[in-house]
Residue frames as qw, qx, qy, qz and C-alpha x, y, z in Angstrom:
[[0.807, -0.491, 0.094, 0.316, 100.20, -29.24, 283.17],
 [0.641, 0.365, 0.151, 0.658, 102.43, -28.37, 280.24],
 [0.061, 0.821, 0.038, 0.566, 101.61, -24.41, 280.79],
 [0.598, -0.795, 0.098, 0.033, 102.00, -24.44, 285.07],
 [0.880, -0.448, 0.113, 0.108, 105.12, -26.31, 284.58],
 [0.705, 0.448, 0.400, 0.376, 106.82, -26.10, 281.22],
 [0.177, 0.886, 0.077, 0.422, 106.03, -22.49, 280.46],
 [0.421, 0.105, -0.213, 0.875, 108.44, -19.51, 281.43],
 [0.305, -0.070, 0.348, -0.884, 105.36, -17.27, 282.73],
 [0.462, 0.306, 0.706, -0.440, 101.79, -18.34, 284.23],
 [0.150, 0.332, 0.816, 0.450, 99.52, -19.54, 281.66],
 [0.200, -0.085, 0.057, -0.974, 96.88, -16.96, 281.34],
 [0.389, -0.035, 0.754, -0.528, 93.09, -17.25, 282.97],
 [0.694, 0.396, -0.117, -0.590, 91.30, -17.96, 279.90],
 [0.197, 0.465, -0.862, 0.036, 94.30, -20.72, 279.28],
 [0.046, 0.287, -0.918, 0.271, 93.04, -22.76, 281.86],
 [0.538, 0.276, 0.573, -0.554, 89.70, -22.61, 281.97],
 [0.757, 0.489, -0.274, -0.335, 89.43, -23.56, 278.00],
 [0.577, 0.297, -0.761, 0.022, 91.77, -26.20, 278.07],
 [0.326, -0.090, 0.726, -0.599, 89.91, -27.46, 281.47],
 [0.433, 0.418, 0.086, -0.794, 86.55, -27.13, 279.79],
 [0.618, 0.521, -0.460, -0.368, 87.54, -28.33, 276.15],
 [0.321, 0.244, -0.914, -0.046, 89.12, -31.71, 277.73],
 [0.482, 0.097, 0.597, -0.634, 85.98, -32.05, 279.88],
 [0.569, 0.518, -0.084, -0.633, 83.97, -31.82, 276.60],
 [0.544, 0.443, -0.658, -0.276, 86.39, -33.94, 274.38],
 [0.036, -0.258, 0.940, -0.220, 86.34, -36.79, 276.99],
 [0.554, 0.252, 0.510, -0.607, 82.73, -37.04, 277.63],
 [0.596, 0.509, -0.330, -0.527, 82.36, -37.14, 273.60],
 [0.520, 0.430, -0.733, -0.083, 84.60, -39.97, 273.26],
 [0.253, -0.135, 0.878, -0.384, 83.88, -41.74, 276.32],
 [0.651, 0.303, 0.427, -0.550, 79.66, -41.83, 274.95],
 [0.580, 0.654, -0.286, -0.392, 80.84, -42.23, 271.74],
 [0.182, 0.465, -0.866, 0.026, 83.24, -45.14, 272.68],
 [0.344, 0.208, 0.838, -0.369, 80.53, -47.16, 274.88],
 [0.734, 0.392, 0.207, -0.515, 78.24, -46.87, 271.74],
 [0.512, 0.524, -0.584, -0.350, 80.57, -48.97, 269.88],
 [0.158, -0.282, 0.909, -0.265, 81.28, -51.38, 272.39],
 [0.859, 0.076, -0.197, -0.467, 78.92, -54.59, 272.67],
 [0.382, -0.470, 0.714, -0.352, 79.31, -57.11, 275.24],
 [0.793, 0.146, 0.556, -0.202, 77.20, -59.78, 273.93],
 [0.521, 0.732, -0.382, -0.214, 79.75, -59.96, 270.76],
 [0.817, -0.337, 0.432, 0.178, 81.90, -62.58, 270.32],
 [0.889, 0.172, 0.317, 0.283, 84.67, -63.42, 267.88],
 [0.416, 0.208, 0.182, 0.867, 86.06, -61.19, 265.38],
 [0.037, 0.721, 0.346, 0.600, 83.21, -58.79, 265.73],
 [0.604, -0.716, -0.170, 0.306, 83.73, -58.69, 269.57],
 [0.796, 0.092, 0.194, 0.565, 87.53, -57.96, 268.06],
 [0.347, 0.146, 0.135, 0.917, 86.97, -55.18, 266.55],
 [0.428, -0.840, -0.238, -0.233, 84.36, -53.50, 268.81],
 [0.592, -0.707, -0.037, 0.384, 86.82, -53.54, 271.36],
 [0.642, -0.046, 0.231, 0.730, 89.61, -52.42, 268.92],
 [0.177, 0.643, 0.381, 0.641, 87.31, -49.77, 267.62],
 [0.659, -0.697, -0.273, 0.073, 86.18, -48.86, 271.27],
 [0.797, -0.338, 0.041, 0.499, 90.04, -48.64, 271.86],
 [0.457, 0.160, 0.125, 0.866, 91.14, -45.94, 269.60],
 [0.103, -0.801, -0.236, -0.540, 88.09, -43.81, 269.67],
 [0.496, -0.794, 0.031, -0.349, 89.04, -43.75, 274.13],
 [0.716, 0.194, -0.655, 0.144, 92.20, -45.40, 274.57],
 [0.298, -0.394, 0.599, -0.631, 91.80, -44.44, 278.84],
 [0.817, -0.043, 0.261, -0.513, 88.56, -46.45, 278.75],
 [0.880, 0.339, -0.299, -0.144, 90.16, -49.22, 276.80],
 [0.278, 0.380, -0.769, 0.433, 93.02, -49.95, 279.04],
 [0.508, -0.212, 0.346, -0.760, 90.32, -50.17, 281.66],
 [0.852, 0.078, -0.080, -0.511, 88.27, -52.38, 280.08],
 [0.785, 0.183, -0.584, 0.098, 91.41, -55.12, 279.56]]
């Protein structure tokens, strides 16, 4: 969004398809990588910080979740 909107000329085509691509990639990572930390059948502190860990690694999927 920053390049369409931001920028003084068109972002070039490589621009958009890598930084399409690369946040496709980095989300998926952290999204699998955030649901292996997680662990519903926790409770207490460890619940605590599953969800807190859970939370930085994806913080989209963690607003969700509350």
């Amino acid at each position: 969004m920053w390049e369409i909107f931001m920028e003084s000329e068109f972002p070039s085509y490589n621009d958009l398809i890598a930084t399409t691509w690369g946040g496709v990639a980095l989300g998926e990572i952290t999204y699998r990588f955030s649901e292996q930390v997680l662990d519903d059948r926790a409770r207490g502190t460890e619940r605590f910080f599953r969800e807190l860990g859970g939370f930085l690694i994806n913080p989209v999927g963690g607003f969700n979740r509350i």
